[in-house]
PDB file of the backbone (N, CA, C, O) and the ligand in Angstrom, with CONECT records:
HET     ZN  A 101       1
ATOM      1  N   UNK A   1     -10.912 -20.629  16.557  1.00  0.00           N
ATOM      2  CA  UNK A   1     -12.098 -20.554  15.683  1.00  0.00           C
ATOM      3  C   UNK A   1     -12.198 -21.854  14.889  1.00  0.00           C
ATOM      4  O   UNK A   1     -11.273 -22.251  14.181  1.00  0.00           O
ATOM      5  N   UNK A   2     -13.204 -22.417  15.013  1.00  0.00           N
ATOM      6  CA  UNK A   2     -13.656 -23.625  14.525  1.00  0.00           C
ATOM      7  C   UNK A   2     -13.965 -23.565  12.914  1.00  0.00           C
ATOM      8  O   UNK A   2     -14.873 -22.771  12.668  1.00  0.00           O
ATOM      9  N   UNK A   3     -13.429 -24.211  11.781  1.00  0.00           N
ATOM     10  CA  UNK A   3     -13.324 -23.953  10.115  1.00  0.00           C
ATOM     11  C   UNK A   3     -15.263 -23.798   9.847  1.00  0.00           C
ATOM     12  O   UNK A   3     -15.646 -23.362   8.761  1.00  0.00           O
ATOM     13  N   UNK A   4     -16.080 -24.111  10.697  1.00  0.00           N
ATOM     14  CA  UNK A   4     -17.136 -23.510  10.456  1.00  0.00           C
ATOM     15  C   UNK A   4     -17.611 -21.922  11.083  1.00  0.00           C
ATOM     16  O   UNK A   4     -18.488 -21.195  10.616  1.00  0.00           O
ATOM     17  N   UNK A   5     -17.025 -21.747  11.883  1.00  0.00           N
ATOM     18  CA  UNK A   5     -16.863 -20.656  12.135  1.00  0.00           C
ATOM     19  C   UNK A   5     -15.906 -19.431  11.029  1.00  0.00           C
ATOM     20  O   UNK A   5     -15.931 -18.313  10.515  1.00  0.00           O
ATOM     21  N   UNK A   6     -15.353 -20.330  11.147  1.00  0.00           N
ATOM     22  CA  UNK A   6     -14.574 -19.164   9.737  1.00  0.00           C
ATOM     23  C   UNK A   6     -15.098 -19.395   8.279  1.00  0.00           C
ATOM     24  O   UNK A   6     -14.575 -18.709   7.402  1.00  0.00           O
ATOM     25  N   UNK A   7     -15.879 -20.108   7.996  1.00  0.00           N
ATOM     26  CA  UNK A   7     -16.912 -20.279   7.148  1.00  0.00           C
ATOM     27  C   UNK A   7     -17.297 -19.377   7.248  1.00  0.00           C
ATOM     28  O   UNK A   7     -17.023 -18.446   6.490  1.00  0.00           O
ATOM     29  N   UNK A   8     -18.351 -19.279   8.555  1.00  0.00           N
ATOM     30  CA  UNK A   8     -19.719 -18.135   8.661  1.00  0.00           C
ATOM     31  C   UNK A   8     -19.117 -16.594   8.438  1.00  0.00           C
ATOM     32  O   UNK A   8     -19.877 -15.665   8.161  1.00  0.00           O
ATOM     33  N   UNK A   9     -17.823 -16.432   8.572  1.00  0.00           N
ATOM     34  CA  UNK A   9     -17.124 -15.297   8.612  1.00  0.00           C
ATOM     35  C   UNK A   9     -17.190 -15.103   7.192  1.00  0.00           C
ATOM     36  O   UNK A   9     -17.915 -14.315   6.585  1.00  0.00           O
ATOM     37  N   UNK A  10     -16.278 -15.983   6.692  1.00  0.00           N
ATOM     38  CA  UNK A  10     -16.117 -15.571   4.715  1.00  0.00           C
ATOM     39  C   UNK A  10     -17.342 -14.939   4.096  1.00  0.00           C
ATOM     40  O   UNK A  10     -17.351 -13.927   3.395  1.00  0.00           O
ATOM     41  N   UNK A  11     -18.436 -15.727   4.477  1.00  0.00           N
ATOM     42  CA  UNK A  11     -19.742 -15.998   4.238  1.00  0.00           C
ATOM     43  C   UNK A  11     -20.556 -14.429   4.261  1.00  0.00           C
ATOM     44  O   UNK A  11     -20.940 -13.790   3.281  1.00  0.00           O
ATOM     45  N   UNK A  12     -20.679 -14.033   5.833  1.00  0.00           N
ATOM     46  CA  UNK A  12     -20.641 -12.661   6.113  1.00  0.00           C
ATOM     47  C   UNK A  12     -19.808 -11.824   5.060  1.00  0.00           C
ATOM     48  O   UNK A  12     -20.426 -11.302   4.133  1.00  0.00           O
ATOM     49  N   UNK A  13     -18.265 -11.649   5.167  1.00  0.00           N
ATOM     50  CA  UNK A  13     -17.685 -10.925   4.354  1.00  0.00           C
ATOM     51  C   UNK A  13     -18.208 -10.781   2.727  1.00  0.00           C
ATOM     52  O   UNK A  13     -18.214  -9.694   2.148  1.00  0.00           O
ATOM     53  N   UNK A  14     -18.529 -11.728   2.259  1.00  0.00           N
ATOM     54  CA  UNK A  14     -18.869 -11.545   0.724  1.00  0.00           C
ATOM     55  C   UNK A  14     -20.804 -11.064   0.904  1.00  0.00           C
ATOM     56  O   UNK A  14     -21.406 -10.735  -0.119  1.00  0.00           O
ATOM     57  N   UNK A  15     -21.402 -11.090   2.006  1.00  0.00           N
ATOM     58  CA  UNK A  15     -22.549 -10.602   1.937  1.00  0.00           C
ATOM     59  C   UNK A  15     -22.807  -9.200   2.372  1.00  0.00           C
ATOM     60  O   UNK A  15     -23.832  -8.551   2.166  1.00  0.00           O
ATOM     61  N   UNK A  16     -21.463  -8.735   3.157  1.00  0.00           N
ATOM     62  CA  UNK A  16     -21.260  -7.237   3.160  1.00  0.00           C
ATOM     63  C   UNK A  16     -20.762  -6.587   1.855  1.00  0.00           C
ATOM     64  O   UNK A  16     -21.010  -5.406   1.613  1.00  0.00           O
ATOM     65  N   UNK A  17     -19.908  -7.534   0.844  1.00  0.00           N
ATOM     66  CA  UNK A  17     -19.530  -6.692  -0.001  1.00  0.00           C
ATOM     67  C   UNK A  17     -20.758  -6.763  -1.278  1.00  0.00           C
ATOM     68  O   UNK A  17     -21.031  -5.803  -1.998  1.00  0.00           O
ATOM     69  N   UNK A  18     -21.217  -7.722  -1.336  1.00  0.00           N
ATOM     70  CA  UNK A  18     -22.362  -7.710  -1.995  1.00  0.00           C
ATOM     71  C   UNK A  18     -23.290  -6.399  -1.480  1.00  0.00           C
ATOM     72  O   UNK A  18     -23.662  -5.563  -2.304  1.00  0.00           O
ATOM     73  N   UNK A  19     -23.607  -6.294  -0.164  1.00  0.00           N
ATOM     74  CA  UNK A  19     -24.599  -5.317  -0.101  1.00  0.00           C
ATOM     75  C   UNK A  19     -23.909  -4.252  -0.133  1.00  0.00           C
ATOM     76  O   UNK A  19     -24.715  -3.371   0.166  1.00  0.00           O
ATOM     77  N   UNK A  20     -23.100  -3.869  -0.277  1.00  0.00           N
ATOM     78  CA  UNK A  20     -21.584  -2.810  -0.624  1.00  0.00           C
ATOM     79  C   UNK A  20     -22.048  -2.281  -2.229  1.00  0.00           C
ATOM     80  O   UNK A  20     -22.586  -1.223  -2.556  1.00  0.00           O
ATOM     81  N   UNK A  21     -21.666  -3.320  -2.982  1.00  0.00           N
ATOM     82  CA  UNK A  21     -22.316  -3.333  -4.066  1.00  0.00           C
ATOM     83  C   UNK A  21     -23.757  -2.559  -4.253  1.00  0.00           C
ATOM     84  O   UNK A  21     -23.956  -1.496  -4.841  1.00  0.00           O
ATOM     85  N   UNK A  22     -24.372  -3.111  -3.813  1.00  0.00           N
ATOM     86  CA  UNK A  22     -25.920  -2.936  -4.534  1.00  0.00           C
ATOM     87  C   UNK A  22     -25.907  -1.575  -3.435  1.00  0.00           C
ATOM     88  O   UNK A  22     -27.055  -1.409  -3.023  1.00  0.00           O
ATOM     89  N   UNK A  23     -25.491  -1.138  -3.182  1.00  0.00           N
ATOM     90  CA  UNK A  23     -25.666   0.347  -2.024  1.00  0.00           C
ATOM     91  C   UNK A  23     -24.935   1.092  -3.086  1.00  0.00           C
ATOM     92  O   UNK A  23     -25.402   2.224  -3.213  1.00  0.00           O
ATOM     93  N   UNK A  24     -23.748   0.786  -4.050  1.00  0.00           N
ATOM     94  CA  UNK A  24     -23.350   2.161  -5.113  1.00  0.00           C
ATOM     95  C   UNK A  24     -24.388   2.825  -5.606  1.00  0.00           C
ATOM     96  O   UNK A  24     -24.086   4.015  -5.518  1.00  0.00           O
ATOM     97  N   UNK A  25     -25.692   2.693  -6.188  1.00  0.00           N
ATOM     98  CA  UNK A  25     -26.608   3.320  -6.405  1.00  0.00           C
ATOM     99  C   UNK A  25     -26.841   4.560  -5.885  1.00  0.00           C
ATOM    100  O   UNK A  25     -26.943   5.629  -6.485  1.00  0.00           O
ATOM    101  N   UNK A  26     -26.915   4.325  -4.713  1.00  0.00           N
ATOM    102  CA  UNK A  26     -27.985   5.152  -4.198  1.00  0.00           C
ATOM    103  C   UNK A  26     -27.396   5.899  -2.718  1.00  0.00           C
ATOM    104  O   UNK A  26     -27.741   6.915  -2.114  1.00  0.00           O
ATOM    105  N   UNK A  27     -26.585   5.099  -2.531  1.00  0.00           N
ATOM    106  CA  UNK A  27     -24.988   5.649  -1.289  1.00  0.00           C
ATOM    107  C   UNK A  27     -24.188   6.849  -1.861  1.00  0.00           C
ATOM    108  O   UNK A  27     -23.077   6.644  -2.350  1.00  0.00           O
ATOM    109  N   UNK A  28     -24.817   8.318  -1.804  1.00  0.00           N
ATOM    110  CA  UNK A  28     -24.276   9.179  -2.287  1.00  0.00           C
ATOM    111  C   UNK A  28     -23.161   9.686  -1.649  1.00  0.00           C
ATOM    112  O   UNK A  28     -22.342  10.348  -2.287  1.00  0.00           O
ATOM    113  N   UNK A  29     -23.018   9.443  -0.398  1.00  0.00           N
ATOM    114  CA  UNK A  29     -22.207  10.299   0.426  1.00  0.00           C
ATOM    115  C   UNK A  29     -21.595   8.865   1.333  1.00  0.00           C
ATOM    116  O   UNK A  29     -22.213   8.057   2.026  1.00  0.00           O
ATOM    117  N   UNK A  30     -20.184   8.957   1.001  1.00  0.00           N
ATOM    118  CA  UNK A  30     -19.718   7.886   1.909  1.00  0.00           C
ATOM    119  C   UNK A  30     -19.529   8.180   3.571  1.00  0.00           C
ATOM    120  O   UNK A  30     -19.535   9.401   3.730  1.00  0.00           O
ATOM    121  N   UNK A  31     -19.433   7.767   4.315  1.00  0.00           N
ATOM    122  CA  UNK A  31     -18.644   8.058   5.825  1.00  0.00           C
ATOM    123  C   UNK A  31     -17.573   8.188   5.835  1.00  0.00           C
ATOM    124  O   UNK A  31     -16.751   7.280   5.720  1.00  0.00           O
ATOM    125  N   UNK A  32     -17.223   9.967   6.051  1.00  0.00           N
ATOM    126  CA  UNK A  32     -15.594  10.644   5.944  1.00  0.00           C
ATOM    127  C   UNK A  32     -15.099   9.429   7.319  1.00  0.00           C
ATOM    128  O   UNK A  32     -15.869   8.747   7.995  1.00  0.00           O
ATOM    129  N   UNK A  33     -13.778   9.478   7.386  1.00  0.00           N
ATOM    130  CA  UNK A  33     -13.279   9.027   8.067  1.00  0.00           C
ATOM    131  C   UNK A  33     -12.400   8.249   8.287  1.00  0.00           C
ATOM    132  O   UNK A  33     -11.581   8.585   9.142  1.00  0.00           O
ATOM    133  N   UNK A  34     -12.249   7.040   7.666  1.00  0.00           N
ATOM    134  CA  UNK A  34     -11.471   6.014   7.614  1.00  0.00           C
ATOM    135  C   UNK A  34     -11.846   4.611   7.581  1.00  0.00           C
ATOM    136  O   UNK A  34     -11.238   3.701   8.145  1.00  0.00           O
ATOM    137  N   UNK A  35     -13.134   4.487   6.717  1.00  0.00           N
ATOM    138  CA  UNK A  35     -13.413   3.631   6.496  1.00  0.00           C
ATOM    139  C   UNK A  35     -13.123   3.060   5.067  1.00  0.00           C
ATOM    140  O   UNK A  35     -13.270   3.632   3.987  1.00  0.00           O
ATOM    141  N   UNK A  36     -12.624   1.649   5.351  1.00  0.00           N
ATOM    142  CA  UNK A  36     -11.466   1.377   3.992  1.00  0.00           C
ATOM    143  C   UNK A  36     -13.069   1.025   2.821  1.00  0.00           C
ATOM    144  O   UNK A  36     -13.185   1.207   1.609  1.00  0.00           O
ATOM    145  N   UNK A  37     -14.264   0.379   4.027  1.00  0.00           N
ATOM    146  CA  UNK A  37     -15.044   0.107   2.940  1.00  0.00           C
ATOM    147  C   UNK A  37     -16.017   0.924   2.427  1.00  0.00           C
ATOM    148  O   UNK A  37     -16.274   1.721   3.329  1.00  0.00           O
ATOM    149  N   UNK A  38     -16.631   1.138   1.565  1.00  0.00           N
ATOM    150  CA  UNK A  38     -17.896   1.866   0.949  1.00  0.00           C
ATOM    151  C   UNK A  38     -17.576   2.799   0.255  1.00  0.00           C
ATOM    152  O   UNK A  38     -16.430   3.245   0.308  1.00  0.00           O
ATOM    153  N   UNK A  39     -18.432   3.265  -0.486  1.00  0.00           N
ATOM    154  CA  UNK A  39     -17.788   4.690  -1.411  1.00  0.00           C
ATOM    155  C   UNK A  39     -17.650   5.689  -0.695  1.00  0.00           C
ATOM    156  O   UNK A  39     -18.397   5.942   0.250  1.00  0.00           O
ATOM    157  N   UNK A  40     -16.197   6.737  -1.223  1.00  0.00           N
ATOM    158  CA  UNK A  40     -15.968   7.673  -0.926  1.00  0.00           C
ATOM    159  C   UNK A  40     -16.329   9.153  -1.548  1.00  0.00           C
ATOM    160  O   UNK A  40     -15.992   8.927  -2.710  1.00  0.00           O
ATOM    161  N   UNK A  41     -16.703  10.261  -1.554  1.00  0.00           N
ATOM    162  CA  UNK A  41     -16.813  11.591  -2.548  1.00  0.00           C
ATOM    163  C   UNK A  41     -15.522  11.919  -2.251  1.00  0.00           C
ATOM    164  O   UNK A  41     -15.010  11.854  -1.134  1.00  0.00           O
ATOM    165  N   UNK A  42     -14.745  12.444  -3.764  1.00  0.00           N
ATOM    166  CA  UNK A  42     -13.789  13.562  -3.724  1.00  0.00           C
ATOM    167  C   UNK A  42     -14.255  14.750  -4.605  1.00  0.00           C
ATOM    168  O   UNK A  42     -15.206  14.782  -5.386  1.00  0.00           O
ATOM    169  N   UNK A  43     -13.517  15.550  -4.350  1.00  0.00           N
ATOM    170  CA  UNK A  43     -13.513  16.976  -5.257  1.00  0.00           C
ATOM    171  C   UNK A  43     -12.078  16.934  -6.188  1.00  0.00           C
ATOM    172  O   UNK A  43     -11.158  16.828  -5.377  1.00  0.00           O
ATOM    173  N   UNK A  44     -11.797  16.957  -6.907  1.00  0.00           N
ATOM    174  CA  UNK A  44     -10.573  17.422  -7.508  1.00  0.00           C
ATOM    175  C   UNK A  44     -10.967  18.953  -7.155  1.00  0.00           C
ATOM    176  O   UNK A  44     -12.002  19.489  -6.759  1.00  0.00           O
ATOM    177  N   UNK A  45      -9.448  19.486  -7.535  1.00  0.00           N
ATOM    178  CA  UNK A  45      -9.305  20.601  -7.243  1.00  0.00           C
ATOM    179  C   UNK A  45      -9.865  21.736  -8.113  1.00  0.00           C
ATOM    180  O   UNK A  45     -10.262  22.857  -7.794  1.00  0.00           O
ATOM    181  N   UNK A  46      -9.792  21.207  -9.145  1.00  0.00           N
ATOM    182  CA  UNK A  46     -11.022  21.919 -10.560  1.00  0.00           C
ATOM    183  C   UNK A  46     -12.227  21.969 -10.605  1.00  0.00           C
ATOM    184  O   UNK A  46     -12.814  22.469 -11.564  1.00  0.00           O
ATOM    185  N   UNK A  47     -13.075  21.251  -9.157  1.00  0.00           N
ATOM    186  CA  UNK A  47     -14.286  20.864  -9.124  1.00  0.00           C
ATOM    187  C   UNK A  47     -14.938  19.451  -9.737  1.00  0.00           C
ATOM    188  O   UNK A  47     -16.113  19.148  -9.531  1.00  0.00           O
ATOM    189  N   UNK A  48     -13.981  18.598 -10.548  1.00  0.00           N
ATOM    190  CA  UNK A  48     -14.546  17.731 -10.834  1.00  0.00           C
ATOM    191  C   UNK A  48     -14.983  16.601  -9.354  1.00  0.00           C
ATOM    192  O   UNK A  48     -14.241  16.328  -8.410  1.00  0.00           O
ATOM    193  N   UNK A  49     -16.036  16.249  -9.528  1.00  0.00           N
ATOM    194  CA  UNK A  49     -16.077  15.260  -8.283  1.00  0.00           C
ATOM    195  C   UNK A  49     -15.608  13.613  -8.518  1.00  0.00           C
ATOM    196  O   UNK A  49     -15.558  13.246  -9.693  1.00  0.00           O
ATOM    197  N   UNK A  50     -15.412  13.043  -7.912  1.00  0.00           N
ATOM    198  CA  UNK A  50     -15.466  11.850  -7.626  1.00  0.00           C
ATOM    199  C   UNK A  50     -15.816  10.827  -7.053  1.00  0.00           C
ATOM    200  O   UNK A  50     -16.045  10.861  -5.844  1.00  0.00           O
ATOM    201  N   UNK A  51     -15.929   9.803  -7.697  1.00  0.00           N
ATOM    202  CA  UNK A  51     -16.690   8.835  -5.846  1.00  0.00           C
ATOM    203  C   UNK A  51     -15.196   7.384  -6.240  1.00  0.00           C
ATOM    204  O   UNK A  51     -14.877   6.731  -7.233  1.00  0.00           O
ATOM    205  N   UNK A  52     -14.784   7.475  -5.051  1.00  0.00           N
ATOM    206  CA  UNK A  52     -13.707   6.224  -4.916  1.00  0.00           C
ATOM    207  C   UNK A  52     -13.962   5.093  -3.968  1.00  0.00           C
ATOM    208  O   UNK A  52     -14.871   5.155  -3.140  1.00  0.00           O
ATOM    209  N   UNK A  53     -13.331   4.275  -4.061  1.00  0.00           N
ATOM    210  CA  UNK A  53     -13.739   2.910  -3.760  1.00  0.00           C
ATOM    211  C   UNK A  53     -12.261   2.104  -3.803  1.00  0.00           C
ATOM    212  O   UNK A  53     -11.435   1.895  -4.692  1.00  0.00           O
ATOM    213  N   UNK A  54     -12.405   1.620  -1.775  1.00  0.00           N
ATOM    214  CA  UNK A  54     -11.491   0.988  -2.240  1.00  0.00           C
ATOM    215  C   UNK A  54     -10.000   1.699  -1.315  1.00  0.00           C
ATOM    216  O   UNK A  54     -10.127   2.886  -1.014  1.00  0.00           O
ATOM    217  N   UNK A  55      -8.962   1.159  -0.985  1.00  0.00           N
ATOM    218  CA  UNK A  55      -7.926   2.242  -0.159  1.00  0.00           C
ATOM    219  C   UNK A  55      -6.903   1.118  -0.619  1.00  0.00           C
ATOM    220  O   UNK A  55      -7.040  -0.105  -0.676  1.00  0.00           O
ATOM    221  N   UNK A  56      -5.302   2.355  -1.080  1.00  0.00           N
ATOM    222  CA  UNK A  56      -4.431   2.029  -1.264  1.00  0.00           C
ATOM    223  C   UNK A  56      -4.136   1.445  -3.169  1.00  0.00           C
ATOM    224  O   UNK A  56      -4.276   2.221  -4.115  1.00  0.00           O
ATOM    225  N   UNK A  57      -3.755   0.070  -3.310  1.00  0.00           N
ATOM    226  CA  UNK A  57      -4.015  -0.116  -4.507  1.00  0.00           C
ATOM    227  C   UNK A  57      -4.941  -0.505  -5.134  1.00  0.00           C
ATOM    228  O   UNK A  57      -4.951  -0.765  -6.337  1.00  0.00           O
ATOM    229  N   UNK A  58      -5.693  -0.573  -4.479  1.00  0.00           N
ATOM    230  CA  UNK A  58      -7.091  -1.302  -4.823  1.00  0.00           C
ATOM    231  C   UNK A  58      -8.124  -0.366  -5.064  1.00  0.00           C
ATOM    232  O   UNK A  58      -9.303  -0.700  -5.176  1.00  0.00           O
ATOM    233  N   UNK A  59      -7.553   1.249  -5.180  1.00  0.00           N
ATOM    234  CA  UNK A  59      -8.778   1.961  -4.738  1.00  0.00           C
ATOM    235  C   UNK A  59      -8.623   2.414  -6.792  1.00  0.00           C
ATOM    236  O   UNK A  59      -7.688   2.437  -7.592  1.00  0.00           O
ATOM    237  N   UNK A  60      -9.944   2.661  -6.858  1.00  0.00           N
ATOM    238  CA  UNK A  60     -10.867   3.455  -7.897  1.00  0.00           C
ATOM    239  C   UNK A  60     -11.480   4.064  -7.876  1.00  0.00           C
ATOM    240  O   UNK A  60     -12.502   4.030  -7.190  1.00  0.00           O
ATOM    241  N   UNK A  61     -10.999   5.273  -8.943  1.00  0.00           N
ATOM    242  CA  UNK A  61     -12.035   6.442  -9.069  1.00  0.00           C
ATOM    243  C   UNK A  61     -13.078   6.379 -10.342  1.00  0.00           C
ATOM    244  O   UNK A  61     -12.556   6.086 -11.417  1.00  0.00           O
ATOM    245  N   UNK A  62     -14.273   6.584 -10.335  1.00  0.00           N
ATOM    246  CA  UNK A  62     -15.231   7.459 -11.052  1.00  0.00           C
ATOM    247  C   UNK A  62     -15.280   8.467 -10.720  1.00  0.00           C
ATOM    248  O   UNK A  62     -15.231   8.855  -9.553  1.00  0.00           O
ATOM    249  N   UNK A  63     -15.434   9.372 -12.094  1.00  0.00           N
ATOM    250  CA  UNK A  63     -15.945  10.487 -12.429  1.00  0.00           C
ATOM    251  C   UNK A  63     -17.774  10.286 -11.539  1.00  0.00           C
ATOM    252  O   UNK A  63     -18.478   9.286 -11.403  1.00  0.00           O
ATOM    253  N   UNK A  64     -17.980  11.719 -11.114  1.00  0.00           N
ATOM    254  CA  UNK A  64     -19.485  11.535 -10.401  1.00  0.00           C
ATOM    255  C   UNK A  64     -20.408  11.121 -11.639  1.00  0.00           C
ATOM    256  O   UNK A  64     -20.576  11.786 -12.660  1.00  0.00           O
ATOM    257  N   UNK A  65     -20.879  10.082 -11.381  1.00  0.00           N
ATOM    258  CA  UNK A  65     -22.422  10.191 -12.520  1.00  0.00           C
ATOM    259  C   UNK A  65     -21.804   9.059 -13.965  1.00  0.00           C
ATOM    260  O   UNK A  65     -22.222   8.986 -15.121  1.00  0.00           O
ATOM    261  N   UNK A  66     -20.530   8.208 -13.178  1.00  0.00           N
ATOM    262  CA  UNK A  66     -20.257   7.751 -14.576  1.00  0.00           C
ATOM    263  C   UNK A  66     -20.731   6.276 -14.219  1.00  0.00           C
ATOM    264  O   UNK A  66     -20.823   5.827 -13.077  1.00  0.00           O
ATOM    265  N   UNK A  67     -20.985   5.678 -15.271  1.00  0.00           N
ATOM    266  CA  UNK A  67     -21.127   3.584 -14.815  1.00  0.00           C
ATOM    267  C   UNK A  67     -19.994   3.032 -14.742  1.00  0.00           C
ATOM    268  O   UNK A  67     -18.918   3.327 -15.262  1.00  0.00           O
ATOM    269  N   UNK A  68     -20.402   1.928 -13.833  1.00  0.00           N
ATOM    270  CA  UNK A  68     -19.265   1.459 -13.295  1.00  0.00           C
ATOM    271  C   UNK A  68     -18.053   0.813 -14.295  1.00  0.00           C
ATOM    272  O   UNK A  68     -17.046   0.499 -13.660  1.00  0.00           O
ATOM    273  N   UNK A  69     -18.007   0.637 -15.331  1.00  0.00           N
ATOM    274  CA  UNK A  69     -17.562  -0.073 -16.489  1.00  0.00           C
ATOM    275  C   UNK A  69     -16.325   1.204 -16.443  1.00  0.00           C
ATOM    276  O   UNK A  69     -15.150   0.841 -16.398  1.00  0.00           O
ATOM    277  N   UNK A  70     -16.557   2.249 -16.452  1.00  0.00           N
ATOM    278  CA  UNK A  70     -16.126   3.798 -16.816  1.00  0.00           C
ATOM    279  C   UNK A  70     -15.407   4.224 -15.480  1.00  0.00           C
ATOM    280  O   UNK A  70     -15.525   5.409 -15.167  1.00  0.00           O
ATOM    281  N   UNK A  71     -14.868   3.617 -14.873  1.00  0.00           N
ATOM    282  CA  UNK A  71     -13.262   3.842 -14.419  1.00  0.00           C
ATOM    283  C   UNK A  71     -12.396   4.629 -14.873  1.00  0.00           C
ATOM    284  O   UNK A  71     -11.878   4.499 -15.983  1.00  0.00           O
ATOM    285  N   UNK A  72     -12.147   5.522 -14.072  1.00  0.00           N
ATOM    286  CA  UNK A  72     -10.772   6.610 -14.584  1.00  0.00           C
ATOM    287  C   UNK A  72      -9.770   5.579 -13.930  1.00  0.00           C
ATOM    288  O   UNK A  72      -9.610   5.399 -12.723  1.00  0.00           O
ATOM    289  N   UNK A  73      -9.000   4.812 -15.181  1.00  0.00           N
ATOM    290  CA  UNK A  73      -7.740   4.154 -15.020  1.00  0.00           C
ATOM    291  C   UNK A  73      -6.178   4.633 -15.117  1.00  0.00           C
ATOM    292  O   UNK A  73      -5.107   4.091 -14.843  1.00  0.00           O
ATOM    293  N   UNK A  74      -6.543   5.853 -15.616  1.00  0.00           N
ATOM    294  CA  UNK A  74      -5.148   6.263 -15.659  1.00  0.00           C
ATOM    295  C   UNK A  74      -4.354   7.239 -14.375  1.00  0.00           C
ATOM    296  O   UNK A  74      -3.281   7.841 -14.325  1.00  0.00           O
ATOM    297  N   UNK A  75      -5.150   7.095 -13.700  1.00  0.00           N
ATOM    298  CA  UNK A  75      -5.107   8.145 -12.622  1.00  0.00           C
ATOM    299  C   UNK A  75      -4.844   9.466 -12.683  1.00  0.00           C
ATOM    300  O   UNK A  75      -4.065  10.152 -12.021  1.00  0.00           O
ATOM    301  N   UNK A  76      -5.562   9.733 -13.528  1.00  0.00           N
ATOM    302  CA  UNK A  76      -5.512  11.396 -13.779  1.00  0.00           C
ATOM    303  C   UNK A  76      -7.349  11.918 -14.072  1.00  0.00           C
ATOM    304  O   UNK A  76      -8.194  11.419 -14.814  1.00  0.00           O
ATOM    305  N   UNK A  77      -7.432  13.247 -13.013  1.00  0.00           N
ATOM    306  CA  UNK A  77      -8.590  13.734 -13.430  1.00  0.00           C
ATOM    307  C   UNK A  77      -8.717  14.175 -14.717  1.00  0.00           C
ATOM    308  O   UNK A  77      -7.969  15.036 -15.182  1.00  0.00           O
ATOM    309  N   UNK A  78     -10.201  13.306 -15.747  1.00  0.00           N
ATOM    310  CA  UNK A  78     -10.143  13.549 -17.140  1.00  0.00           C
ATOM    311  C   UNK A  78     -10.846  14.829 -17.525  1.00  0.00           C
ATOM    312  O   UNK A  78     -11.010  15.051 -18.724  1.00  0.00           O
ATOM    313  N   UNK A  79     -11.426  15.989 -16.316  1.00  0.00           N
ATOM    314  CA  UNK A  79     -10.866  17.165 -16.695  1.00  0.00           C
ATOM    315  C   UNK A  79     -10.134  18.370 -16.708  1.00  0.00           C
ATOM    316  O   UNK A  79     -10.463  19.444 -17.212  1.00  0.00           O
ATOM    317  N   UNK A  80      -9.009  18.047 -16.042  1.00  0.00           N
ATOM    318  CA  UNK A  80      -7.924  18.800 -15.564  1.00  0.00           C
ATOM    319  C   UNK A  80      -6.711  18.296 -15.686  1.00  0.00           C
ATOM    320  O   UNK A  80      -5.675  18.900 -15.407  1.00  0.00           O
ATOM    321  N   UNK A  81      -6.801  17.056 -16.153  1.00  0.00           N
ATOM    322  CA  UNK A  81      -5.626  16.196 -15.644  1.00  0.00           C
ATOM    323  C   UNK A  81      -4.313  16.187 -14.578  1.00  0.00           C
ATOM    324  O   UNK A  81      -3.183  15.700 -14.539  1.00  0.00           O
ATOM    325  N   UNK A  82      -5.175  17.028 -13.748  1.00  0.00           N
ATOM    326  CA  UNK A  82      -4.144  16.638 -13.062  1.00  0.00           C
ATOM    327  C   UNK A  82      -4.559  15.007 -11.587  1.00  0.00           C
ATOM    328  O   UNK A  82      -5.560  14.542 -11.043  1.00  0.00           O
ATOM    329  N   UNK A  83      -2.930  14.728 -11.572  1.00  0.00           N
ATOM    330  CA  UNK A  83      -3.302  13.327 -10.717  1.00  0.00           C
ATOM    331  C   UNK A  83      -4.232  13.073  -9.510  1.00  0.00           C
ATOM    332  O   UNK A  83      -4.266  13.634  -8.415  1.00  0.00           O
ATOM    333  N   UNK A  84      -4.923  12.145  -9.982  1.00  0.00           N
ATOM    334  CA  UNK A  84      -6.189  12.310  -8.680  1.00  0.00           C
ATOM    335  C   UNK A  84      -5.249  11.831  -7.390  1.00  0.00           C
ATOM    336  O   UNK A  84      -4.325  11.018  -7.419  1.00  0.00           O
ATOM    337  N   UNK A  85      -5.807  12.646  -6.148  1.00  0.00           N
ATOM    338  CA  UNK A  85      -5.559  12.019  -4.972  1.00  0.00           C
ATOM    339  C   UNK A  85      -5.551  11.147  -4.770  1.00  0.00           C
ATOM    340  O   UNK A  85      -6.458  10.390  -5.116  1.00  0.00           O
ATOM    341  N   UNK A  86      -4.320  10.707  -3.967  1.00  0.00           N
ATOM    342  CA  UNK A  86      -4.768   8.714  -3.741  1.00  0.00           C
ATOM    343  C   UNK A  86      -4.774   8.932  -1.742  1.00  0.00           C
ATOM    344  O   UNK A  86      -5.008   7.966  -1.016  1.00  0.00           O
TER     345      UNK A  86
HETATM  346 ZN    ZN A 101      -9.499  18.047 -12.077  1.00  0.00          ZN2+
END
């Protein structure tokens, strides 16, 4: 691969995650499966939902319906507390 070629690659990559981005809106329902990218829905087991983002250490949860600033960082569902799924 020619360093412009792997240019056009980087290039691509940050314009998928950009449109990654601007798709949290309105991307209610991620693709179950195994896809490391796009948002995910969880349920805690109390019913709280979640949408995560992200696989392994990199991944983050919101609470459903929260802004993005509003990260559950401690890894615990904040209404049950118990530990969110990773
Ligand atoms: Zn819970």
């Amino acid at each position: 691969m020619s360093h412009r070629r792997v240019g056009q690659a980087i290039a691509a990559g940050l314009v998928a995650a950009a449109a990654g981005a601007l798709a949290w809106g309105w991307r209610r329902h991620g693709r179950g499966g195994g896809g490391a990218a796009g948002v995910e829905e969880r349920t805690c087991e109390c019913g709280q939902a979640f949408r995560v983002v992200g696989s392994g250490r990199h991944r983050v949860h919101w609470t459903a319906g929260a802004a993005r600033d509003e990260a559950v960082l401690d890894g615990r569902c904040p209404a049950c507390d118990r530990p969110l799924p990773s």
